[in-house]
LONUSE-712431 format. One line per 5 residues: number of its first residue (from 0); their letters; for each residue z, x negated, y negated of C-alpha. Coordinates in steps of 0.2 Angstrom, whole numbers. Example, Ala and Ser with C-alpha at 12.3 -4.5 7.8 and 13.67 -1.06 7.14 Angstrom:
REM residues 2
0) as) 39,-62,22 | 36,-68,5
END
This chain:
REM residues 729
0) xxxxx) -460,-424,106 | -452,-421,123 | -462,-423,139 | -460,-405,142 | -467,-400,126
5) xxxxx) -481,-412,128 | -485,-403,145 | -486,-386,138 | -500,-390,126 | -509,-401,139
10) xxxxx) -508,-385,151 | -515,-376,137 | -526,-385,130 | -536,-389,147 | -548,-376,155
15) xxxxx) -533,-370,169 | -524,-359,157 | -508,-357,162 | -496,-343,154 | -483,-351,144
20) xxxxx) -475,-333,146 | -476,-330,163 | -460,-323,174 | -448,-329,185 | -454,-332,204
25) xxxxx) -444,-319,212 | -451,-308,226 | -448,-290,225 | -438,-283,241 | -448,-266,247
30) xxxxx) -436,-254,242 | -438,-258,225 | -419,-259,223 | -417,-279,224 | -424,-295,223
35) xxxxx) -426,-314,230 | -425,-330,222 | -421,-349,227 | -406,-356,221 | -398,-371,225
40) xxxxx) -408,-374,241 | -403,-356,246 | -411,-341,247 | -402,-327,238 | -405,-306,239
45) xxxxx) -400,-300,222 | -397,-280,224 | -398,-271,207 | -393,-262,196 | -376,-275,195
50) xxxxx) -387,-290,202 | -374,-291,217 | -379,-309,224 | -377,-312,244 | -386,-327,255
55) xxxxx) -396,-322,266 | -404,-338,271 | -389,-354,268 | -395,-372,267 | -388,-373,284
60) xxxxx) -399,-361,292 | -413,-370,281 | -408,-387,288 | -418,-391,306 | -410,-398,320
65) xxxxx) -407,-415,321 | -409,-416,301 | -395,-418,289 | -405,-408,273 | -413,-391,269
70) xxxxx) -432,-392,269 | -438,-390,252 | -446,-374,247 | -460,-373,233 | -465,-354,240
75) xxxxx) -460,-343,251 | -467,-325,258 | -463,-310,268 | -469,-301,284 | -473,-284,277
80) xxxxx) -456,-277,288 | -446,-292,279 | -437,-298,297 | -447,-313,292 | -453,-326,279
85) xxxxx) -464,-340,280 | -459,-357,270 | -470,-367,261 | -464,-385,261 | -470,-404,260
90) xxxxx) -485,-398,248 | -501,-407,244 | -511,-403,226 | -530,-398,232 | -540,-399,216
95) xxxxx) -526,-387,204 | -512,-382,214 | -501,-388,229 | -511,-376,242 | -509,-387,256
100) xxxxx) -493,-393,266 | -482,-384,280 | -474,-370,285 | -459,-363,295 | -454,-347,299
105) xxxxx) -435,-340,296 | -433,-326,307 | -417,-314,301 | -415,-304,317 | -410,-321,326
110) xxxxx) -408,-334,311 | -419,-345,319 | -430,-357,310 | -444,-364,317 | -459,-375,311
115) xxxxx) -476,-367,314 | -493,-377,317 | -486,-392,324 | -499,-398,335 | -510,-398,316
120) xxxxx) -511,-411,306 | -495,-415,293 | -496,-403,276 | -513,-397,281 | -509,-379,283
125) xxxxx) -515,-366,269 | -511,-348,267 | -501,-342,280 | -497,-326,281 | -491,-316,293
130) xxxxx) -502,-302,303 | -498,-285,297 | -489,-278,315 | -477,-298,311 | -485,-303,327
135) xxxxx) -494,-316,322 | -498,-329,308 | -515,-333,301 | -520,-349,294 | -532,-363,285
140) xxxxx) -531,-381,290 | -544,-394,288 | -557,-380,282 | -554,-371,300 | -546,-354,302
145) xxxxx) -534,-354,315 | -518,-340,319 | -502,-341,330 | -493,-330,341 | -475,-330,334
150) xxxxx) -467,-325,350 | -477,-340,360 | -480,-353,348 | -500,-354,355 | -511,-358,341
155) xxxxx) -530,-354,343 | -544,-360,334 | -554,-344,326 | -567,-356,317 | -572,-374,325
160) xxxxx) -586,-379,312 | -576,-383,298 | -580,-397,289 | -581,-407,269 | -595,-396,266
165) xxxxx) -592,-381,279 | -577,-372,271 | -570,-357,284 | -555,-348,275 | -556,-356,260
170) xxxxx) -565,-362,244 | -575,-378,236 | -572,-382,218 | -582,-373,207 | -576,-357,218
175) xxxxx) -558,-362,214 | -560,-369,195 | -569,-355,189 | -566,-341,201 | -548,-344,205
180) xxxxx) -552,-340,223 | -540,-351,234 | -536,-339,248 | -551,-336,258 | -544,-324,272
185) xxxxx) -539,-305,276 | -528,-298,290 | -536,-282,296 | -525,-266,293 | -523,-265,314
190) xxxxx) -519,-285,316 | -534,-287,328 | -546,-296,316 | -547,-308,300 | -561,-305,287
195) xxxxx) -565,-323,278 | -575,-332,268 | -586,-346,275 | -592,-357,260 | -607,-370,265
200) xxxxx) -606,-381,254 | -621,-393,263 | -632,-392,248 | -621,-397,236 | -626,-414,229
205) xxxxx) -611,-425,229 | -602,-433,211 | -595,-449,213 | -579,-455,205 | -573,-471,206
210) xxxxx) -555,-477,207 | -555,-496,202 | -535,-496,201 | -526,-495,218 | -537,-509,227
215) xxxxx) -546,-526,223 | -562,-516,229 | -569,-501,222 | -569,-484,230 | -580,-469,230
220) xxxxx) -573,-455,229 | -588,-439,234 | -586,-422,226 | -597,-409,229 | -599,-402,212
225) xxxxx) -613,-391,206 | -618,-396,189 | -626,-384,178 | -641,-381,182 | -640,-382,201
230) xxxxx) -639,-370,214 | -622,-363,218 | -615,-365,238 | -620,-352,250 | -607,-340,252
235) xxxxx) -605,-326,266 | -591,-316,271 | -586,-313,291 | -575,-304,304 | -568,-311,318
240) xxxxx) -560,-303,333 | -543,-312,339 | -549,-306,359 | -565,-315,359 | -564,-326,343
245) xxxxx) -582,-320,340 | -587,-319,321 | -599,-304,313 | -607,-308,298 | -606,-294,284
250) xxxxx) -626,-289,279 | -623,-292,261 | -642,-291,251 | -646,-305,244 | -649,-324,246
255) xxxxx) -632,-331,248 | -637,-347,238 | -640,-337,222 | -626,-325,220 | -606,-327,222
260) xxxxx) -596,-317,232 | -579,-315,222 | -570,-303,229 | -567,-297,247 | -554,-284,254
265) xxxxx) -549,-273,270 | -549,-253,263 | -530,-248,266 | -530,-241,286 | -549,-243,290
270) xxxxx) -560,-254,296 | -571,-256,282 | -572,-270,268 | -574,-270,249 | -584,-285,243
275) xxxxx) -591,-288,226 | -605,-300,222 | -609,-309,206 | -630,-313,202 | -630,-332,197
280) xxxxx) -632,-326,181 | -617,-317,182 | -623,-303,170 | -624,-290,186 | -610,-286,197
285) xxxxx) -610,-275,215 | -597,-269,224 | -603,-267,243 | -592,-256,257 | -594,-266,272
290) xxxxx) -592,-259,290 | -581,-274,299 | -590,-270,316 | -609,-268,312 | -609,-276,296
295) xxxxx) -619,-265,286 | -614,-263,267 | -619,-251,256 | -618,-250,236 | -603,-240,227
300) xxxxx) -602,-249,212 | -613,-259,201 | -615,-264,181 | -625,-276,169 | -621,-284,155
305) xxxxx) -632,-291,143 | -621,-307,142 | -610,-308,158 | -599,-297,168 | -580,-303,166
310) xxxxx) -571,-305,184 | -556,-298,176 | -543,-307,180 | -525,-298,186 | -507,-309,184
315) xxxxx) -505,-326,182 | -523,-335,191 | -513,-351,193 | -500,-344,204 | -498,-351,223
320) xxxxx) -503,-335,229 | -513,-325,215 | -530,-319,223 | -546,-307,215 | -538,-289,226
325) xxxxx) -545,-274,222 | -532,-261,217 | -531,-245,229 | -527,-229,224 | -525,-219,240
330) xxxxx) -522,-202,234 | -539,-202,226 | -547,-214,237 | -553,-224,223 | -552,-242,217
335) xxxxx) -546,-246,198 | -559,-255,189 | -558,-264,171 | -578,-263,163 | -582,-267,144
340) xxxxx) -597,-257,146 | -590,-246,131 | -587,-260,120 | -567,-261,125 | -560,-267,142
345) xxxxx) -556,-252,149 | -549,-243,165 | -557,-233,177 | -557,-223,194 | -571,-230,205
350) xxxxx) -572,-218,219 | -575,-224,238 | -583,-208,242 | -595,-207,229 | -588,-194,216
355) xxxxx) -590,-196,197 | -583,-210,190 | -566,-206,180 | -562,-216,162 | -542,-217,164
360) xxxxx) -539,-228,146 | -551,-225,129 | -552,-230,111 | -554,-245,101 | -542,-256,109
365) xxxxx) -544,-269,125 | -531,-267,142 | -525,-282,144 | -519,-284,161 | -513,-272,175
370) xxxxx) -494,-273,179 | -489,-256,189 | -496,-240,197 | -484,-226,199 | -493,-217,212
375) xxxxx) -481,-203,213 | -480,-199,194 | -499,-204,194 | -497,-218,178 | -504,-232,176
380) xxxxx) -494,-249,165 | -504,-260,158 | -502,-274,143 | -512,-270,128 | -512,-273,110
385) xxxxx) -522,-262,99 | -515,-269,80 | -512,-288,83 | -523,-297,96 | -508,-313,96
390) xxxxx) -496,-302,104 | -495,-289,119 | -486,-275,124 | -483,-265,140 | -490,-247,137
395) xxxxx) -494,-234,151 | -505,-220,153 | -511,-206,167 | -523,-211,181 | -532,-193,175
400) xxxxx) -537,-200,159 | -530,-185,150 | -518,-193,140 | -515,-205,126 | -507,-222,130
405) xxxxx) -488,-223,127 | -482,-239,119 | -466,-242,131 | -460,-259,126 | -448,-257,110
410) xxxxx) -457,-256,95 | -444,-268,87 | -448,-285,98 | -463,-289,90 | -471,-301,100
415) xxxxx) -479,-306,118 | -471,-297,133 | -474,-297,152 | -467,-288,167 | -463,-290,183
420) xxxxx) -461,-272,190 | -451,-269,208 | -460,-263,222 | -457,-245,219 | -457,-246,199
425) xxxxx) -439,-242,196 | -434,-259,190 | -444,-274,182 | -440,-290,176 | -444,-290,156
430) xxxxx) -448,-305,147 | -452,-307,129 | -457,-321,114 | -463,-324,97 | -467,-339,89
435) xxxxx) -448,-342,81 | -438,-332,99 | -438,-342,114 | -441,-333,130 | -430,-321,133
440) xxxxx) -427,-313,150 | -417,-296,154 | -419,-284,170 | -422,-267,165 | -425,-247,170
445) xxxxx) -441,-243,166 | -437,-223,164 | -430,-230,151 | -433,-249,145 | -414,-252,145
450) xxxxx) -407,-269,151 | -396,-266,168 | -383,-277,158 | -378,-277,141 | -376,-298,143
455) xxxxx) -395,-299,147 | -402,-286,134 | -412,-295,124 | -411,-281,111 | -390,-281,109
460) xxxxx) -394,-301,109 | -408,-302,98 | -399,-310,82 | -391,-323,95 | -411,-327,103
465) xxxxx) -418,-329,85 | -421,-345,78 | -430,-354,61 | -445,-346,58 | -458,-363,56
470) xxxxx) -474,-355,59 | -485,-341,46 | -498,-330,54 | -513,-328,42 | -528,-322,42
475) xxxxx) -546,-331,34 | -561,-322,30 | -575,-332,31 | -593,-330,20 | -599,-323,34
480) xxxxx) -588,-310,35 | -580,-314,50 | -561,-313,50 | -551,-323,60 | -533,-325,65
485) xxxxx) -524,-341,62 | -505,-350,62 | -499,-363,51 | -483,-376,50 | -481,-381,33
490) xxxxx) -471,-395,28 | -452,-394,29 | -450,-398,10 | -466,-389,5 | -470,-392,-13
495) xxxxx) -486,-380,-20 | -489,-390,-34 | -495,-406,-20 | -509,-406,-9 | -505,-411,10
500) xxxxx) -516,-416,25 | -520,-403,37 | -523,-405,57 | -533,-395,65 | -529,-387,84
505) xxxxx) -542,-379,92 | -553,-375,110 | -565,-362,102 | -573,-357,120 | -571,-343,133
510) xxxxx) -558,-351,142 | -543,-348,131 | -534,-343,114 | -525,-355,103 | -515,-341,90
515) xxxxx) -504,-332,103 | -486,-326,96 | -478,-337,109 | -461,-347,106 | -469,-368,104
520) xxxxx) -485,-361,100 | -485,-377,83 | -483,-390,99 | -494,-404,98 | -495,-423,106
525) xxxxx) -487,-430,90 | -473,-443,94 | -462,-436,80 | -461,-421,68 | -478,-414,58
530) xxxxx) -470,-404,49 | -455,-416,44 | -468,-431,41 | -479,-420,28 | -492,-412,39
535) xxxxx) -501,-394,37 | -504,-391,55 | -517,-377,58 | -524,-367,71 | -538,-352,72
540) xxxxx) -547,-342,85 | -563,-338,82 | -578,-326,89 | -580,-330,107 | -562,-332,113
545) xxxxx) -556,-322,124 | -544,-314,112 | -542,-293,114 | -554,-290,100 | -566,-280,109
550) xxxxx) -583,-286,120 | -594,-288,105 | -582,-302,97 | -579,-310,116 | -598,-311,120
555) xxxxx) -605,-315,104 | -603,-335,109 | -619,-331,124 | -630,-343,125 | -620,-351,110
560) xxxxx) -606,-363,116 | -606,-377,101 | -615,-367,90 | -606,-350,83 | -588,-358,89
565) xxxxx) -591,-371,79 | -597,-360,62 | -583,-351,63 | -570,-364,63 | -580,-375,48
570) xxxxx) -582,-359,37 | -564,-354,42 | -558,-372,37 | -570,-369,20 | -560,-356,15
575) xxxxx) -544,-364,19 | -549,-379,7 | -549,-367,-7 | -530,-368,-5 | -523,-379,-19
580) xxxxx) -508,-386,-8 | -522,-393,5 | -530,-411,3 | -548,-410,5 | -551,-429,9
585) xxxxx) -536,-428,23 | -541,-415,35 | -539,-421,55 | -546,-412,69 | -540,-413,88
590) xxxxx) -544,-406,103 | -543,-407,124 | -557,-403,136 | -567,-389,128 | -555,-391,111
595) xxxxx) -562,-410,113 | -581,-402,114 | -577,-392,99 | -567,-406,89 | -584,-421,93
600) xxxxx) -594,-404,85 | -586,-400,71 | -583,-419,63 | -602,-421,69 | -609,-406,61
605) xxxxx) -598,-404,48 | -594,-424,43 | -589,-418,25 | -575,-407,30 | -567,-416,43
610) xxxxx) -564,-434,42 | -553,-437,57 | -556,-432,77 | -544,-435,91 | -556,-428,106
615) xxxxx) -548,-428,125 | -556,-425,137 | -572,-419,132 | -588,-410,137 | -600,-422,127
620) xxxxx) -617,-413,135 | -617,-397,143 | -629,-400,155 | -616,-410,163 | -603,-397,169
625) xxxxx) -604,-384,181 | -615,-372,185 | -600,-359,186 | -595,-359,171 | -610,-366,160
630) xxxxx) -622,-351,167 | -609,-339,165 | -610,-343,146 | -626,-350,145 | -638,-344,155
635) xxxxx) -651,-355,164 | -655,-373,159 | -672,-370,168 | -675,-355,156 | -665,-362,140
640) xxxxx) -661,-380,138 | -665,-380,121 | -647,-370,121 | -637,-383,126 | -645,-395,119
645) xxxxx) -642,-387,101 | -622,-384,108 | -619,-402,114 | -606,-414,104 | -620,-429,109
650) xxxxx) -635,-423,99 | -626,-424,84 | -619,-442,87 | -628,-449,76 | -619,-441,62
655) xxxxx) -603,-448,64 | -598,-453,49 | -577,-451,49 | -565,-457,62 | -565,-455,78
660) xxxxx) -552,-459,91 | -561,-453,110 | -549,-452,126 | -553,-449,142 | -546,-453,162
665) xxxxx) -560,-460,174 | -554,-450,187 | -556,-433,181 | -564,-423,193 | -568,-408,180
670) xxxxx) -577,-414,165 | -580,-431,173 | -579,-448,165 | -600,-449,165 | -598,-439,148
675) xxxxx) -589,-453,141 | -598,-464,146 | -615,-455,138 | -608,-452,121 | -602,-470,120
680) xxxxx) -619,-475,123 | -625,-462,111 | -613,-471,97 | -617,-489,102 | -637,-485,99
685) xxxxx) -633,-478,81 | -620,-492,76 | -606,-479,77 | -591,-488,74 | -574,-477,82
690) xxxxx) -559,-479,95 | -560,-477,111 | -549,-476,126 | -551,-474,143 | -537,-471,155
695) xxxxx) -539,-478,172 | -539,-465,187 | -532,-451,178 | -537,-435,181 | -542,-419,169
700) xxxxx) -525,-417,165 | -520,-436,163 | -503,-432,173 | -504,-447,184 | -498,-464,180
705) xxxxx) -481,-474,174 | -481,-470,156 | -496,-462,152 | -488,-448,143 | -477,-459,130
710) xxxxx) -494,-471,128 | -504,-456,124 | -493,-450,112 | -492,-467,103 | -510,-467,103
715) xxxxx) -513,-450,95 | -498,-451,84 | -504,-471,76 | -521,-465,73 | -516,-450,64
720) xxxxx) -504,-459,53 | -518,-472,49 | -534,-463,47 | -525,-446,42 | -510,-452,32
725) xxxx) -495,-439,29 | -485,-433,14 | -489,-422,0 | -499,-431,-17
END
């Protein structure tokens, strides 16, 4: 197993979910006719439909005086006239991503290039972005909000109070983990003010980590991590004025240290602000209209849920620059809204000026994701998949409502699309997979889905794209009833008349599917070849997952994290142990962060099915996580407990009877090293014998560190083989 392989699945297995079919990072010019992309330290203007190349910024112009090599660029954005762009360089990773580092600015009328913020801190900058007249540049560093005028170079501080726990522009870390808020700033339409969030994070009690490795001493490190349990940061939303640097505070009801403020946007040409607000429940959702000058809000919007109100999430959440917008659509003044409310995630016109709500997708199918409005032909494109929830597909519909959706990618790639569409929806980039087709990649018209070249159409080169088709989709009924969707790898030289060992993948929670019709999907941390060395390898989604099954299937797991996840995947596997080609007394289990909860569960609650556990990263009691997440799913502790208790890995300990080999890294700032460290405890006081390995100072992901990958490879693949044997009997 390659390191890239090995990365994929650690990506996928951990709570940051990042799409393993996600496209290119090119940037859309605003004529919709052409596009940018880095390329050898160069930045080059693709103009389409022929994808006629030309340089418009060389590594000469990207190399600064008195230097001999181009700065590296790891992002790059536009002024909204495109005379300029902002370059993100010399980055820093803040909890998830590299959102901090610094910037310069190419400007094409002059090909100058000049770094901004100076007079700041090295790779402290986040954010920037220009002002929407290309006057000015806003911008975050050390939890302070600061902008620059480009013709001057004067910076000026717009916030002085920042601090660890006094966050201005920005967000903590349950905002960021479970949120995916990064960005905490909004240019005004007129580029005289900046609407941002201010995060006090005072309250917080502080998690302390200790790193044993890089000195003969210990150090603390303090995180301000809400568990469970506890009350979430206060959070308000404010304007300031660049003339006076003066702040006004939106009047947003409520006390700030009991809901979340999750979204927050200028209107398009006015001075008023959209800002929706989650309860701490999360199960009610308002959408305020704020004015920017007296601060008044009133309610346009608002829903419950007798679980919990999805923040829907639009595009990749793990990009550099993906933030929780609103989508305007101008003509009707009206916001577009995804709400389960009817039992499918649906869209919908939410009108700014109070007039009757209008229901743009229906039936029993879930939208996806939002990729394109057409506002001149008045469509909407969005990914769904009404027969198959492993695959998706880009269909479109009218924003009236009135008619049916229109399937639009070809009906003969069966698989998982996504798009890229160009800024005025002529083009888009087109990417698809399936479990035996790598990614493919073609530029096409969307009037008609046709690639712009026959050389990239994936179509005229499907037969070339196709490879060895290792992995069945199946289906398992459980006694319950429940039908689930699952993939299997048998082995290569499959005999039915033998009975093989099967290993288990699985996450089971909220965060994430496993059984997704994706090129890879059969990767694992295996140091060899499953399927070569005599393994069934297995994995299923059950109820709970956010699969596009509808809200009733997502939101049965409320309140019972551990609990329904884990029935479904033991009944599941019951089923599958009727199979006469599957070995009974050889079935293995692994898993990574909630997968790890799930796999300690299941060879817990269920020690006569599985007989063998490999669990990273795990969430061993619930009441140790955070409050974002854990409420969201949960509810309460103060009104519940017994919930999570019933749902944590620890309180069934006792009934380990299999093997079970437990990993995790010390320095995991997510699901911290304390659960470890409880469970061990638990096992020691019931004579639980089992392997355990700690890995020094690694975090959630277990990235860092010579060698780490190929030892924790070894690891897994060792005890497998020894506890879980391969070949067929």
């Amino acid at each position: 197993m390659n390191i890239k392989n090995i990365f994929k699945i650690i990506i996928a297995t951990c709570f940051f979910f990042l799409s393993l079919n996600g496209v290119a990072q090119i940037k859309w010019a605003t004529d919709g006719d052409a596009y940018f992309k880095l390329k050898d330290r160069q930045l080059i203007k693709y103009t389409l439909p022929n994808h006629d190349p030309q340089v418009v910024i060389s590594k000469e112009q990207l190399t600064p005086n008195g230097k001999s090599e181009p700065i590296s660029i790891d992002h790059y954005k536009f002024s909204e006239d495109q005379q300029k762009i902002l370059l993100f360089t010399n980055t820093q990773k803040v909890w998830r991503l590299h959102t901090k580092g610094d910037y310069w600015v190419f400007n094409f009328e002059n090909n100058s290039l000049r770094q901004i913020g100076k007079s700041l801190p090295t790779s402290s900058l986040m954010f920037a972005k220009f002002s929407p007249d290309g006057k000015s540049i806003a911008y975050v560093s050390e939890n302070n909000l600061f902008f620059e005028d480009y013709a001057t170079g004067e910076v000026q501080a717009l916030t002085s109070n920042g601090s660890t726990t006094l966050i201005n522009g920005t967000f903590d870390w349950a905002y960021e983990e479970e949120f995916a808020c990064r960005d905490g700033f909004r240019w005004s339409p007129d580029s005289k003010s900046i609407a941002y969030w201010q995060i006090d994070a005072s309250t917080i009690k502080k998690f302390y980590m200790i790193n044993n490795t890089d000195s003969i001493y210990s150090q603390l490190i303090p995180l301000e991590y809400p568990k469970v349990g506890e009350s979430p940061s206060a959070c308000r939303v404010g304007v300031v004025q660049l003339s006076n640097k003066k702040t006004n505070w939106m009047d947003i009801p409520g006390d700030p240290a009991n809901n979340y403020l999750v979204r927050m946007e200028y209107i398009p040409k006015s001075n008023q602000l959209l800002i929706q607000q989650l309860n701490r429940k999360q199960n009610h959702s308002k959408i305020y209209m704020a004015d920017a000058i007296t601060g008044q809000a009133k309610t346009i919007q608002e829903e419950s849920d007798d679980a919990w109100v999805d923040l829907f999430q639009l595009g990749n959440r793990y990009a550099i620059d993906f933030t929780n917008n609103f989508i305007f659509l101008e003509k009707s003044k009206s916001i577009l809204w995804a709400s389960e409310k009817e039992g499918w995630r649906h869209l919908y016109q939410v009108s700014l000026e109070g007039k009757p709500e209008v229901a743009i997708t229906k039936g029993d199918y879930d939208v996806i994701d939002v990729k394109h409005l057409d506002p001149e032909e008045e469509y909407v494109y969005y990914m769904a998949s009404p027969d198959n929830a492993t695959q998706k597909y880009l269909y479109r519909t009218q924003l009236n409502g009135n008619n049916k959706a229109e399937l639009i990618s070809p009906e003969r790639l069966k698989g998982t699309h996504n798009y890229s569409f160009s800024t005025a929806g002529t083009y888009a980039e087109h990417t698809f997979t399936n479990y035996y087709t790598p990614m493919a990649r073609e530029f096409i018209k969307v009037s008609n889905h046709k690639a712009l070249t026959s050389e990239e159409s994936i179509l005229q080169n499907l037969e070339k794209l196709e490879g060895e088709k290792k992995v069945e989709f199946f289906k398992v009924k459980t006694a319950e009833n429940i039908e689930m969707d699952g993939w299997m790898i048998k082995p290569k030289d499959f005999d039915p008349t033998k009975k093989y060992p099967v290993l288990f993948y699985v996450y089971t929670e909220p965060a994430g599917t496993t059984v997704n019709d994706v090129y890879n999907i059969g990767s694992s941390l295996y140091g060899g070849d499953l399927a070569a060395d005599g393994y069934i390898y297995i994995s299923i989604d059950n109820r709970g997952t956010p699969a596009p099954k509808g809200r009733a299937w997502r939101k049965s797991i409320y309140k019972k994290i551990g609990l329904i996840n884990i029935d479904d995947q033991a009944l599941a596997t019951k089923e599958i142990l009727k199979w006469d080609f599957v070995d009974p007394e050889r079935i293995a289990v692994w898993g990574w962060s909630g997968g790890g909860s799930a796999t300690l569960n299941l060879l817990f609650r269920y020690p006569e099915i599985y007989k063998t556990g490999i669990s990273i990263a795990a969430v061993a009691n619930q009441l140790t996580y955070d409050n974002i997440y854990q409420e969201r799913y949960m509810g309460l502790p103060q009104e519940n407990r017994e919930d999570f208790i019933a749902g944590s890995p620890i309180t069934y300990a006792k009934n380990l009877d299999g093997n079970l080999l437990y990993i995790h890294g010390t320095g995991d700032d997510n699901v911290h090293f304390q659960n470890a460290e409880l469970l061990v405890n638990e096992l020691i006081k019931y004579n639980k014998q089992f392997q355990y390995m700690p890995y020094p100072n690694r975090s959630h992901s277990m990235r860092e560190g010579e060698g780490t990958f190929r030892h924790l490879s070894t690891l897994f693949t060792n005890f497998l083989r020894q506890y879980c044997p391969p070949g067929g009997k």
